[in-house]
N, C-alpha and C positions, 0 to 999 in steps of 0.2 A: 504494500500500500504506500503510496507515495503520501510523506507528514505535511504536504501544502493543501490536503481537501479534507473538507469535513464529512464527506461519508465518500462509503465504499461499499459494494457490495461482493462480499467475502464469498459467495455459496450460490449456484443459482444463473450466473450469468459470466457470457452472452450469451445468449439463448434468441432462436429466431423466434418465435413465440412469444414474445414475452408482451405485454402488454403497457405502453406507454403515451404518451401526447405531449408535443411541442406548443406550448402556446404562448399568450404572450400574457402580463399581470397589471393592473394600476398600481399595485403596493409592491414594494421593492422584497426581493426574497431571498435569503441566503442557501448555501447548499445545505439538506437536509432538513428543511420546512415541511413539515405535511401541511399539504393543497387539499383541496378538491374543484371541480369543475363547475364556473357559476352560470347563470345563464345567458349572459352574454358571451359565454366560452371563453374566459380569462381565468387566468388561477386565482386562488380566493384560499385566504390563510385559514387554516384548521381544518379537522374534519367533523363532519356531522352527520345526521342521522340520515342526509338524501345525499345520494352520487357517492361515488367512488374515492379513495383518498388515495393519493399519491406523495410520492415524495421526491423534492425537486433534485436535481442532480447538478446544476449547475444554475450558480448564483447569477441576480440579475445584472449584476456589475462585468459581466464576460462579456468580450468583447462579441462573440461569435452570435447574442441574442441580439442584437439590434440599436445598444447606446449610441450616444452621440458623440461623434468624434471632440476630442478633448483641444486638437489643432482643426479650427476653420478650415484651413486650405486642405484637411484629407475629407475624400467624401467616405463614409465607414458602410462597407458593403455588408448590413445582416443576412446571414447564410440560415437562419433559424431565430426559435423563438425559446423558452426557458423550456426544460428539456425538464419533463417528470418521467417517473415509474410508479406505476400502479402498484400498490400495496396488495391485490388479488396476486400475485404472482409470488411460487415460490423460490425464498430466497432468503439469505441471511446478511443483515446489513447493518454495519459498522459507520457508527455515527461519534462527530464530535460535537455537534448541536444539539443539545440537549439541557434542561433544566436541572440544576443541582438539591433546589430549595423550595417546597412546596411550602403556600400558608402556613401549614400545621409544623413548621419546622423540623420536614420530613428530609432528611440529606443525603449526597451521596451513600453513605455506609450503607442506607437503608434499602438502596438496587439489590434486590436478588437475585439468583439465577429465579425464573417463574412470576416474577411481579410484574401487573400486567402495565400496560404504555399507555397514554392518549394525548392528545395533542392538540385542545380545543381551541385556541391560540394560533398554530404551528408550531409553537415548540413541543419535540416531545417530554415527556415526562411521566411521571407514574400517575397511574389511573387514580380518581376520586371518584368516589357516590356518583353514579348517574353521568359519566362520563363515556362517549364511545369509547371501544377497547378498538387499538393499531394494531398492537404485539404483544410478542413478549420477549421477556428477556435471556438471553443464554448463557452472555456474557457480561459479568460485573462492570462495573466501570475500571479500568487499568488506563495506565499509562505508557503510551508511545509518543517517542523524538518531542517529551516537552508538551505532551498535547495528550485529553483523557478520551478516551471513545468507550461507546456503550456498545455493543453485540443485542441485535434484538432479529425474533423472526415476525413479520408481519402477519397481520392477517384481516380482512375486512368481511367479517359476517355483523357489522351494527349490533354485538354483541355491545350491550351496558354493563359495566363494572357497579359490581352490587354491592359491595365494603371495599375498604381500603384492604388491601392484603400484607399491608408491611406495616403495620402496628403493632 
């Protein structure tokens, strides 16, 4: 895994099959946001109980989605638009975007392997009461090259999180 992206998928990919969409956002995204698809067909932070949730793969600041050239005299030719992958798809995906600190003064320590994910916001994080379920977890949070990633496998059945499971 190259230490300059904040997610990777470890398990799973490339796969011709795999199910994704290139679109474009009004609100700026980092790698590793869970989206879903709104109905003007823009990505739209978090996931919810309609459409699909994805997770973006490359931030909106790349040059290859569409910004605006930073020198007037280059014209910036976008070749694409921000680049998700559907959470339907199996696979296991290594993230450094993630929340450490829920309200309840729930912290790193408290990721377990099995605790489940959601990400009403787009960031993810560990499930509360009444929260769509993303994932789960396989891998704690650890540290590589300076930078902590969480290990989570996806999954999108609008499964709600009924208790917190890490208390």
């Amino acid at each position: 895994m190259s230490l300059k992206v904040a997610i990777n998928i470890t398990k799973g990919w490339p796969n011709p099959y795999i199910v994704e969409d290139s679109l474009h956002s009004a609100v700026a995204l980092a790698q590793g946001d869970v989206v879903t698809i709104n109905a003007s067909r823009q990505w739209a932070k978090g996931a919810t109980a309609t459409g699909s949730a994805y997770i973006i793969m490359v931030d909106s600041t790349d040059p290859t989605t569409g910004r605006a050239a930073l020198d007037p005299s280059y014209i910036q030719v976008p070749y694409g638009a921000i680049h998700g992958i559907s959470l339907r798809n199996a696979l296991e995906i290594e993230v450094s975007n993630y929340s450490l600190l829920l309200d309840d003064g729930i912290t790193a320590a408290n990721f377990k392997v099995g605790s489940v994910l959601s990400a009403p916001e787009g960031k993810i994080k560990i499930a509360e009461v009444g929260e769509i379920v993303i994932g789960t977890v396989v891998k704690v949070p650890y540290n590589l090259g300076g930078t902590n990633y969480l290990t989570f496998i996806p999954e999108d059945n609008k499964r709600i999180a009924p208790v917190l499971v890490n208390t």
